[in-house]
N, C-alpha and C positions, 0 to 999 in steps of 0.2 A: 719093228718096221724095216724094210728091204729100200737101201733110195738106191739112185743109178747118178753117176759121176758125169756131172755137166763140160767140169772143166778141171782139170789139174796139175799143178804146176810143183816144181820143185825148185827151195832153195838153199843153196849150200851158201852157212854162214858162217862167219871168224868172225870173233871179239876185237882182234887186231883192225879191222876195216866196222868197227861197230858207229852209229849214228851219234852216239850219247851213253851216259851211265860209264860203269867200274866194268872191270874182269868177270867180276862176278855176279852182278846186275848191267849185262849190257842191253841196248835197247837198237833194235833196226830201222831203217824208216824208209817204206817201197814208195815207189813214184804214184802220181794221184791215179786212182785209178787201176791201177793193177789189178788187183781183189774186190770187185762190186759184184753186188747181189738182184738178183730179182725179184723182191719178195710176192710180188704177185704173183707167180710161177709157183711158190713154196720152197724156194732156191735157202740153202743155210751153206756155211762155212766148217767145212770138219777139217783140225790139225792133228799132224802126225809128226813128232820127232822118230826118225829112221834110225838115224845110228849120229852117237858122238862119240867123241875122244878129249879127254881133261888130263893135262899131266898133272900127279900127284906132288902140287907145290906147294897145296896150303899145310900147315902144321896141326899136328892133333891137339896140339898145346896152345890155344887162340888167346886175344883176350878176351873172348866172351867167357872163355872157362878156365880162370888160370888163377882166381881169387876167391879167398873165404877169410871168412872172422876169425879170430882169438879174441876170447872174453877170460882176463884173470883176476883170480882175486886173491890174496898171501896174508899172513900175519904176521908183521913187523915189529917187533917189540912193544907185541899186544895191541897194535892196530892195525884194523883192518886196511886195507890198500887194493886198491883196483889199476889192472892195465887193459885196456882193448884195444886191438890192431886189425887194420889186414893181414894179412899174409898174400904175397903175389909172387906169383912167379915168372920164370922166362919165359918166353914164347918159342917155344919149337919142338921137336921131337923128341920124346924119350923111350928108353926100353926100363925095365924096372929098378936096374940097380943105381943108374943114373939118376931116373926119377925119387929113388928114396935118400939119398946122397942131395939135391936140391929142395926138397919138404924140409930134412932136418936143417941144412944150414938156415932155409928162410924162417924158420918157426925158435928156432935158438937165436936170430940175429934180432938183438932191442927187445929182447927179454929180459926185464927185471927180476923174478921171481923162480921162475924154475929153467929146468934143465932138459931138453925135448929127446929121445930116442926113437926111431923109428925101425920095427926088426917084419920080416917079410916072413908070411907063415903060411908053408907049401902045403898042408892039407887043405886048407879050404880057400888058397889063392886068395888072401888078405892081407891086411897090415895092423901091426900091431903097436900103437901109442902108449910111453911108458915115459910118465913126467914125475920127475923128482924135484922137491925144493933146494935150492939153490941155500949156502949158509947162512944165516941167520933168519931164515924166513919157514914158516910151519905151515902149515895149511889151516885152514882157517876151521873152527869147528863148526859149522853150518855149511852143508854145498848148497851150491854148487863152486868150486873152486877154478876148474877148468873147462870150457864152453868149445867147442868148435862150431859155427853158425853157417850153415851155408844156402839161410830163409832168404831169400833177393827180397822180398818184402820189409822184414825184420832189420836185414841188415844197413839196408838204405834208410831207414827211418833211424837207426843210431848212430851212424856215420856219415849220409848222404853221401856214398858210395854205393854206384851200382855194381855190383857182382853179377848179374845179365846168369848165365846159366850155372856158374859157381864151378867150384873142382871137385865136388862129390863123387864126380863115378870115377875122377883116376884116383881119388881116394877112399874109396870101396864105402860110401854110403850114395841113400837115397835122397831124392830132390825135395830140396829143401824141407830137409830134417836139422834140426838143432841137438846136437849129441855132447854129453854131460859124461864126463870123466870122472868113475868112481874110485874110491878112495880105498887103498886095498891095507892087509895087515902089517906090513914093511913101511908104510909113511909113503907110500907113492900112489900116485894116479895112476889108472888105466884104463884101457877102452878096443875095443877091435872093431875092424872093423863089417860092415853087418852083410855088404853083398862082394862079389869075386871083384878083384879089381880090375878096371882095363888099361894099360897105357895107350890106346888106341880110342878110348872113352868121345873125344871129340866128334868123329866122326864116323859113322860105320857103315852108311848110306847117304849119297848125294842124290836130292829131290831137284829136277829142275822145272820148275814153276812160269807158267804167264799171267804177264798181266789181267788179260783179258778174261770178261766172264764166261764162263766156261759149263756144259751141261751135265761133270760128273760129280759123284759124291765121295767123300772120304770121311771118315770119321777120327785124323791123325790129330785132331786138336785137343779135342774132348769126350771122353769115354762114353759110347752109346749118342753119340749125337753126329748124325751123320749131318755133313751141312754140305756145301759147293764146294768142289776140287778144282783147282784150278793145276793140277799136276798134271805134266805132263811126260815124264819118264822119271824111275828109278833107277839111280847106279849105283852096286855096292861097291863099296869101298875095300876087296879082297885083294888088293897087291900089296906091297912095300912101298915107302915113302918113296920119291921122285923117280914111278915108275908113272906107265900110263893107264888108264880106266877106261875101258870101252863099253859101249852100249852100241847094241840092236834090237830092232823092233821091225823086223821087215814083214811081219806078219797084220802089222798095224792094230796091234792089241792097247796099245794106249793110244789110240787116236780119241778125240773128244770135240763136241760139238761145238763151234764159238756162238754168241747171237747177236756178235754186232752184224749191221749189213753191209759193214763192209769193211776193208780189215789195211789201215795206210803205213801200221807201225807194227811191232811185234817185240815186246819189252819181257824178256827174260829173268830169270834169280835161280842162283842156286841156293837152295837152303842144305842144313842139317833136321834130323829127326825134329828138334825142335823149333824149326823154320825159324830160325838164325843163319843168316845171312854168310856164306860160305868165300870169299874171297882168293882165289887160287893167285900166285903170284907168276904165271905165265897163260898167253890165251889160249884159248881153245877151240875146234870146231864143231860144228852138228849140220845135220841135212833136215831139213823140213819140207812136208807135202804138204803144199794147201787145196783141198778138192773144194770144187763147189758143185756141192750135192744139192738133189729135192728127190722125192718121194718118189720109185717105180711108177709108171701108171698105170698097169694092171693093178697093183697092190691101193690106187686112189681109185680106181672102176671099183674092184674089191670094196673096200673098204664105203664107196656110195654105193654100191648094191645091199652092204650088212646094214649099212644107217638106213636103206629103204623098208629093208625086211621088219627091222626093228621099229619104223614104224607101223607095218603094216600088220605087224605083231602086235601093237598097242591098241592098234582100230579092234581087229578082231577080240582083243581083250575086251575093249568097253560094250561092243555090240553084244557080246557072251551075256555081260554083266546087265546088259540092258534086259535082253532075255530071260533073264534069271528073274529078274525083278518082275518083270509084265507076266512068269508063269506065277509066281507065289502071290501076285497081285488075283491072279484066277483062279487060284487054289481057295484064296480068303472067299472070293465071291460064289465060287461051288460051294464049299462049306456054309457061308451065311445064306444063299438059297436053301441046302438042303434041311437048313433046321429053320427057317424061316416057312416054306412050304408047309409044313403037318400043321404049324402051328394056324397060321395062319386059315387051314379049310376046318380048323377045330372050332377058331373063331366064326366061320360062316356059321359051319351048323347049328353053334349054340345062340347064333342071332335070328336060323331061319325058324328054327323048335321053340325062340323065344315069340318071333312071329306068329306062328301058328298060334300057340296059346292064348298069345294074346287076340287074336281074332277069334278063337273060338270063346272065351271068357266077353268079348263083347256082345257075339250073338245070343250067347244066356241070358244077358242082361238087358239087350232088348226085346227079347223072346218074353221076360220074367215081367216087363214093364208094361208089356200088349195086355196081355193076360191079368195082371193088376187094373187098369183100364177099363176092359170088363167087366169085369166083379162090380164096380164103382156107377156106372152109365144104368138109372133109375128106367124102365118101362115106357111108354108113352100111351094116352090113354087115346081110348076113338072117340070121333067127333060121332 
């Protein structure tokens, strides 16, 4: 569809001057009236974020991903013993050696049983876990001895702790996978880990989202299901920490259609890939276009000239169809004439040759009857 732009307006907004809401969920609120619709006309609401700017304040070390499980289990002079913890960490930014320097200290601190090392392994960008028991304690001869859990599911039904997105990917596994440290020839545990690691894992695109129902589709939630998008720009996340992140769209390639009819507020969110809630710790701006479009009216002429044709297409269908039927209706009754005819003058003649005979068979017989009469009728004598 081609519409043409009734009205359009542009607004340049900061989080700083925001109506309500966070940094990161701010929300606006326009005078009554501003943005109203015609919906009799066919009049809708198309938005556009134009361009923003976000200074890189938030941390790629949040707490929505900055915790996982420790499930242990030792043998103590022949018995068995269990410890499970969180592991959390600090919130802020790391590069890798920092980061592996804060795993081991949190993962060694209120360890009863073993002894945690953590070594960085440059061919396939991983890490490598190497747990030793601690003296007097063995490994238990049944595994699983050593757990890392980073199931949000799992882990909140053991601890009623939520772990919300976990620290899997700046520890080089997958979401919510449960990984089991095997037990190697030396008395020690081991495990690597399974995908490259990111210290930048938190975020590596900023989604910014509205409120409002929106007319696009995405399929970011769930694989093969595309449902309602309510996105309304991408910004990757390609600079350094507390630099700035720019977005443009002056082309209006993420514009999307809203269907309220009329539009008094405008509530924001940044998310991460996993629309978790992005929180930057200084505000930021964006420009937004709100048009209020309806349909060409050439393309609505258009469009009632094809819905005419279309019926007049359906007419001629049925009256075809009618035809067809009224010829093969005349085709049955040619053909039951044509074999109804012979039969039918076979029956005359065999009724008129059955007449004749029959009238001449009665003349015989009273022809036969005079003549017997005769013979019969005695003389008469003279007076």
């Amino acid at each position: 569809m081609v519409y043409e732009t009734t009205r359009s307006i542009l607004f340049y907004l900061n989080t700083r001057a925001r109506s309500a809401g966070s940094i990161g969920s701010p929300q606006f609120t326009f005078p009554n009236n501003l943005v109203n619709l015609q919906p009799q006309n066919g009049e809708l609401i198309r938005l556009t974020m134009q361009e923003a700017s976000i200074e890189y304040t938030f941390y790629q070390t949040e707490t929505f991903n900055n915790k996982f499980y420790v499930e242990e289990r030792a043998e103590v002079n022949g018995v068995i013993e269990s410890d499970d913890r969180i592991i959390e960490f600090e919130i802020g930014n790391y590069n890798l050696a920092t980061f592996i320097v804060e795993l081991t200290q949190k993962l060694n601190l209120n360890s009863q049983y073993y002894i945690y090392q953590v070594t960085f392994v440059p061919q396939v960008n991983g890490l490598r876990y190497i747990v030793t028991p601690k003296s007097g304690v063995t490994i238990p001869p049944t595994p699983p001895a050593v757990i890392f859990n980073f199931n949000r599911e799992d882990v909140f039904e053991k601890s009623d702790v939520d772990i919300v997105e976990s620290a899997n990917e700046i520890m080089g596994f997958l979401d919510d996978t449960i990984i089991e440290l095997g037990v190697q020839p030396n008395d020690t545990l081991e495990c690597q880990s399974n995908v490259p690691i990111s210290v930048s894992g938190g975020v590596q695109n900023l989604y910014v989202t509205i409120a409002n129902s929106c007319d696009n589709l995405g399929n970011t939630r769930i694989a093969n299901d595309f449902t309602t998008s309510n996105i309304l720009g991408k910004i990757p996340v390609s600079g350094p920490p507390f630099s700035v992140l720019y977005f443009y769209d002056i082309n209006s390639n993420f514009a999307t259609i809203i269907q309220n009819k009329y539009l008094d507020n405008l509530s924001l969110q940044l998310v991460n890939e996993r629309f978790t809630l992005i929180e930057p710790r200084k505000n930021w701006s964006l420009t937004c276009r709100i048009e209020v479009i309806r349909m060409r009216a050439e393309n609505y002429t258009q469009s009632l000239l094809e819905e005419l044709v279309d019926i007049t297409k359906l007419k001629m269908a049925r009256k075809e169809k009618n035809t067809k039927i009224n010829e093969e209706k005349n085709q049955i009754l040619d053909y039951t004439e044509q074999w109804l005819n012979p039969t039918l003058r076979n029956l005359d003649n065999d009724s008129e040759q059955d007449s004749k005979e029959s009238k001449k068979s009665s003349a015989k017989q009273e022809k036969s009857q005079e003549s017997s009469s005769t013979r019969q009728t005695p003389p008469q004598e003279e007076s």
